[in-house]
One Martini backbone bead per residue (centre of mass of N, CA, C, O) as a GRO file, in nm:
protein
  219
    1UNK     BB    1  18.346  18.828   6.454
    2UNK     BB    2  18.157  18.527   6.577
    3UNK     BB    3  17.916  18.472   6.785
    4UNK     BB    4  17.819  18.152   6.990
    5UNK     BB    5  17.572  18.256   7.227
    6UNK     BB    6  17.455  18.228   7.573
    7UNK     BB    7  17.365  18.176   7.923
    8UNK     BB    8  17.276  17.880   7.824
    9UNK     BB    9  17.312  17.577   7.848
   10UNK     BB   10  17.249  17.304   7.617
   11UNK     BB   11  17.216  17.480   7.302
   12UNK     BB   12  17.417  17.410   7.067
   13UNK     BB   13  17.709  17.595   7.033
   14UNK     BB   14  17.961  17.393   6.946
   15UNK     BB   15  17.804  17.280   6.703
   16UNK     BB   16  17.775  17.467   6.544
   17UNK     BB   17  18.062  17.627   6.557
   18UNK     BB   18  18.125  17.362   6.355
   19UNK     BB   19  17.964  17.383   6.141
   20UNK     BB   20  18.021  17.654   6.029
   21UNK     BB   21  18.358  17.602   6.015
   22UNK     BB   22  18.314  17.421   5.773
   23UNK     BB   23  18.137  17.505   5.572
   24UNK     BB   24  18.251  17.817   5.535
   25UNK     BB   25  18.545  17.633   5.419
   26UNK     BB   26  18.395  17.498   5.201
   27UNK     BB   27  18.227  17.695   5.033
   28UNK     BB   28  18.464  17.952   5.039
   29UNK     BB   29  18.783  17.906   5.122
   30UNK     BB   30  18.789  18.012   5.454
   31UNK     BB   31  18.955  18.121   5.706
   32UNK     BB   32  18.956  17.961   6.009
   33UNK     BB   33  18.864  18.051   6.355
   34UNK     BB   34  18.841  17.926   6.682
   35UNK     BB   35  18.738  18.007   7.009
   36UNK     BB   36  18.761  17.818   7.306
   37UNK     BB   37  18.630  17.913   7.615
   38UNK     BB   38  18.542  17.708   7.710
   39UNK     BB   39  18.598  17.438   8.001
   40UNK     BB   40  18.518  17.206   7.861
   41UNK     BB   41  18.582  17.203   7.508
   42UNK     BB   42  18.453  17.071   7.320
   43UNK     BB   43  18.587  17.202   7.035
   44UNK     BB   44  18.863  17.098   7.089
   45UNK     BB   45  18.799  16.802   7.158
   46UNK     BB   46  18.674  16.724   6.865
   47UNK     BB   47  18.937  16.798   6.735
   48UNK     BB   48  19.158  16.607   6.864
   49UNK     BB   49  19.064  16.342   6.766
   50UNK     BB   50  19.079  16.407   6.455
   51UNK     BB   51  19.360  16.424   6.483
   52UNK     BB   52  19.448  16.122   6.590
   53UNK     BB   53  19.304  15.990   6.329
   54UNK     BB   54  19.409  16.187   6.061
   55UNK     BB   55  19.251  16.394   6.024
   56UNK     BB   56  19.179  16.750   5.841
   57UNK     BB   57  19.087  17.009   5.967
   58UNK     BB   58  18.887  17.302   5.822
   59UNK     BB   59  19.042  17.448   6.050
   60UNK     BB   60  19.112  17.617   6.338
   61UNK     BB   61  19.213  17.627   6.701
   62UNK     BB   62  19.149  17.752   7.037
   63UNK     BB   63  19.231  17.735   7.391
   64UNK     BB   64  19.102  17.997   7.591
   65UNK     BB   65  19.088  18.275   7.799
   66UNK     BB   66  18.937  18.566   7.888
   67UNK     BB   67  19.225  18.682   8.015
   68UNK     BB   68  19.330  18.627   7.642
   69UNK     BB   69  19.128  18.722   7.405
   70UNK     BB   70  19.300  19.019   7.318
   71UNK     BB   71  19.578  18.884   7.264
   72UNK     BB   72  19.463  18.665   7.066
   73UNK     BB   73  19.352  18.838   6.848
   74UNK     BB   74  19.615  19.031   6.819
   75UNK     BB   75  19.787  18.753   6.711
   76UNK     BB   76  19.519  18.703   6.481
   77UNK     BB   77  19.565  18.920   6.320
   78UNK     BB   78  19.484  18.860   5.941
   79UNK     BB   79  19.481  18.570   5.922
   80UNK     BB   80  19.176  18.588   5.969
   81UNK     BB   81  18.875  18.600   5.813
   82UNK     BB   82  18.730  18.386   6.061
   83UNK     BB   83  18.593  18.430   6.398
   84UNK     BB   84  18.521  18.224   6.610
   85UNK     BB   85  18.332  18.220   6.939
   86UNK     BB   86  18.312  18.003   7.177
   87UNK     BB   87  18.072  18.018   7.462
   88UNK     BB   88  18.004  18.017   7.738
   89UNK     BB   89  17.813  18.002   7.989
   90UNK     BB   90  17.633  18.180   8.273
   91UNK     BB   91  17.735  18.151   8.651
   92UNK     BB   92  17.703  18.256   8.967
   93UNK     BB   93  17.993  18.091   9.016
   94UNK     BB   94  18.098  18.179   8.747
   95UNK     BB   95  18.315  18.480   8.644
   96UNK     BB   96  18.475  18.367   8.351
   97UNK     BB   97  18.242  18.303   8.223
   98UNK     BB   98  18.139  18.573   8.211
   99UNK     BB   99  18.371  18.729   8.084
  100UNK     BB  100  18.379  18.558   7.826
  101UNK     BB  101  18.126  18.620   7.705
  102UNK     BB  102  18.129  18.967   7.754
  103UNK     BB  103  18.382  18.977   7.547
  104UNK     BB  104  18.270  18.829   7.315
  105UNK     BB  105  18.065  19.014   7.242
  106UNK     BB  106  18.215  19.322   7.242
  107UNK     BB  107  18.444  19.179   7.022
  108UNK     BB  108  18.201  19.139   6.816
  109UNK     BB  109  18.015  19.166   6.474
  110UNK     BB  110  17.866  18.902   6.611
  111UNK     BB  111  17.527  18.716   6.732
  112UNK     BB  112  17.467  18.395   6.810
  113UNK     BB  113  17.159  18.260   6.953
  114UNK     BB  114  17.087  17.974   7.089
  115UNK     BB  115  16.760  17.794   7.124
  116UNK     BB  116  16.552  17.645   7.259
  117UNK     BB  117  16.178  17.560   7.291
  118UNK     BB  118  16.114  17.692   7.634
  119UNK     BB  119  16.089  17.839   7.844
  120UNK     BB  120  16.339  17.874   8.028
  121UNK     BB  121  16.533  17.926   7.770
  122UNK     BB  122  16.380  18.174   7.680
  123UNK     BB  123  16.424  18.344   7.933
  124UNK     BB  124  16.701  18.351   7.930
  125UNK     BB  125  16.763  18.459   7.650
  126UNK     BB  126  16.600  18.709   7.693
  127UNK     BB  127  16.810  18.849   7.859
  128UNK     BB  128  17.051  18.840   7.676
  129UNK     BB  129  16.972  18.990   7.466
  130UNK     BB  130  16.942  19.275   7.581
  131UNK     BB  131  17.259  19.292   7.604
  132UNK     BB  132  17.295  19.257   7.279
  133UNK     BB  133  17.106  19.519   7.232
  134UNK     BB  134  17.322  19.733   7.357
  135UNK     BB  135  17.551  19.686   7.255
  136UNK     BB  136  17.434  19.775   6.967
  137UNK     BB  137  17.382  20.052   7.042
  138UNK     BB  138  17.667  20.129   7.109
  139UNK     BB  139  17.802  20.062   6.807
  140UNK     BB  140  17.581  20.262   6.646
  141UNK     BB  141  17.702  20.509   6.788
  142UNK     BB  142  18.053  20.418   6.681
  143UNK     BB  143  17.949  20.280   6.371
  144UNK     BB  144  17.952  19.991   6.469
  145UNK     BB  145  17.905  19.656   6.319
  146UNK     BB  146  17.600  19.475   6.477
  147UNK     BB  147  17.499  19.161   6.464
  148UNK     BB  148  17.170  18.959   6.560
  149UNK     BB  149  17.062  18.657   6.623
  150UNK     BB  150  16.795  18.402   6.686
  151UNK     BB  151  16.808  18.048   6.732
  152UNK     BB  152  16.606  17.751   6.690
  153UNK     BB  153  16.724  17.467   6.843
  154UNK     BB  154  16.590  17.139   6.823
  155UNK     BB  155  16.332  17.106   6.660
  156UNK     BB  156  15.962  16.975   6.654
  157UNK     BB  157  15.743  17.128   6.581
  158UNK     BB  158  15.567  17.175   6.843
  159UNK     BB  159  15.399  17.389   7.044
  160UNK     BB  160  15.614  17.485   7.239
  161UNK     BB  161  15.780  17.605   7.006
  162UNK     BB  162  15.602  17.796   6.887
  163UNK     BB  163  15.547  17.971   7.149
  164UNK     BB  164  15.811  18.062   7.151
  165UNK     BB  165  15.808  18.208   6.876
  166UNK     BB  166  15.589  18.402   6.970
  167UNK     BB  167  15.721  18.543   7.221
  168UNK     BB  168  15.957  18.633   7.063
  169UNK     BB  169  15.798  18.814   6.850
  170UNK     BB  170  15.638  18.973   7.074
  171UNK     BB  171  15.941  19.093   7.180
  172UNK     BB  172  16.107  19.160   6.897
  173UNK     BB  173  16.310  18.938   6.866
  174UNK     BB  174  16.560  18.844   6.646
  175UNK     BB  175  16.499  18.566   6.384
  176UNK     BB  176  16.562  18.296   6.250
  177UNK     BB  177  16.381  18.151   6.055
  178UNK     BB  178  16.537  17.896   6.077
  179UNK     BB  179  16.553  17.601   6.189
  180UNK     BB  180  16.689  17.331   6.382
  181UNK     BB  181  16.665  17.015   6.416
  182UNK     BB  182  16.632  16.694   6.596
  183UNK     BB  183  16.909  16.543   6.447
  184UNK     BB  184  17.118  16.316   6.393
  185UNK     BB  185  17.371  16.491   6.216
  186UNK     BB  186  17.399  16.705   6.481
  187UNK     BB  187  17.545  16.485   6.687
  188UNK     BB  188  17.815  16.388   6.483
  189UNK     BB  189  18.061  16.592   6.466
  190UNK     BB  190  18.292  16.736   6.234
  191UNK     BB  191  18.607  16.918   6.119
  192UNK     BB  192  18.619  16.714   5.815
  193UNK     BB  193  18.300  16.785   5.771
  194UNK     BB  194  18.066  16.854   5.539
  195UNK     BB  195  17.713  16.839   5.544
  196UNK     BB  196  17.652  16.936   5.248
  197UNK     BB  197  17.780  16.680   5.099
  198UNK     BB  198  17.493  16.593   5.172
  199UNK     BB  199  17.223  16.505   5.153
  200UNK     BB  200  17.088  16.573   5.433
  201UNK     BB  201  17.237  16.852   5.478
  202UNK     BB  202  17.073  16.980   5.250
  203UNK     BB  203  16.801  16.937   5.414
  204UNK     BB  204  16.887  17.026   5.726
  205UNK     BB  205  17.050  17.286   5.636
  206UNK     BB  206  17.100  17.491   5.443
  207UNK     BB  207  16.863  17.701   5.525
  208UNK     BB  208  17.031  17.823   5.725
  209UNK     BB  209  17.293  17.890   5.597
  210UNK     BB  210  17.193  18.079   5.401
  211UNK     BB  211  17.093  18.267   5.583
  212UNK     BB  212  17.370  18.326   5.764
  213UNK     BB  213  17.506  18.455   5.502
  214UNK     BB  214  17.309  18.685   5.449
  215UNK     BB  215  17.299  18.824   5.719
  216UNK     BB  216  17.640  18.806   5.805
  217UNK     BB  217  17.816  18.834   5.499
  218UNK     BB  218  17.873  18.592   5.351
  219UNK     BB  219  18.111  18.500   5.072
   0.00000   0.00000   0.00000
């Protein structure tokens, strides 16, 4: 189970969980599962739309609520290789979508966490990483594996970019090595094409994909 997830909207969480979830699935032949947990659904919505015009999405979708996310894992252990759960961000006015998040957390094996390369994103990310770096530490007493990364996406390679990521390196927060550039291939993305497929996804995706395949354990 692996989340990807932040605190802060905007940061393009449904996106990469839809790119990973095809490539997984074309690359790996595993069965995926997402699971969108956001009210927005958007993960969903571009799932649904594909299949209206008879595209044939390489994962399965589920759309459910927080307090629903357990009993959704016990339905579908076994069933998938792996679950993906799209997670909103946390707003001090909706409690659901902060247990959604922290729920999903709590029961991943792994958390990816987009940011922004801006100090806001920073900031809010540098306090979220804290508390998934606790999590670490309670399943680390009581041996159970989880790994967790900062990814900085939509990058400019601008001074702003560099900047975050010297502040994160400052803070010792655990960064993927690659960016994600703010390429045109990751705006308008499919759930029934790996963007690998292409000479475009294999120069601007590739070299994250390889790094989060061998960070994350999957082959």
């Amino acid at each position: 189970i692996i989340s990807v997830a932040n605190r802060k909207g905007g940061v393009g969480k449904s996106t990469i969980t839809i790119l990973l979830a095809t490539s997984i699935a074309n690359q790996f032949g595993k069965k995926i599962l997402v699971l969108d947990l956001d009210s927005q659904e958007t993960s969903k919505y571009v799932y649904d739309i594909d299949v209206a015009v008879d595209r044939k999405p390489l994962f399965d979708i589920i759309s459910t609520h927080s307090r629903a996310l357990v009993d959704v894992l016990r339905e579908n252990d076994g069933k998938y290789d792996i679950i993906l759960l799209d997670l909103p961000r946390i707003t001090e006015k909706i409690t659901d979508a902060e247990n959604s998040v922290l729920n999903g957390v709590i029961f991943s094996d792994a958390v990816l966490i987009p940011t922004v390369g801006t100090v806001l994103d920073v900031a809010s990310t540098h306090g979220f990483y804290q508390m998934v770096k606790e999590f670490h530490e309670y399943k680390k007493k009581n041996k159970q594996p989880y790994k967790y990364r900062v990814l900085v996406n939509r990058s400019n390679y601008r001074a702003t970019n560099d900047h975050a990521v010297e502040y994160m390196k400052k803070e010792k927060m655990k960064l993927m090595e690659n960016r994600l550039g703010d390429y045109a291939i990751f705006q308008n993305v499919s759930t029934d094409v790996d963007i690998l497929e292409s000479a475009e996804g294999q120069k601007r995706w590739k070299p994250f994909f390889d790094e989060f395949c061998e960070t994350f354990k999957i082959q």
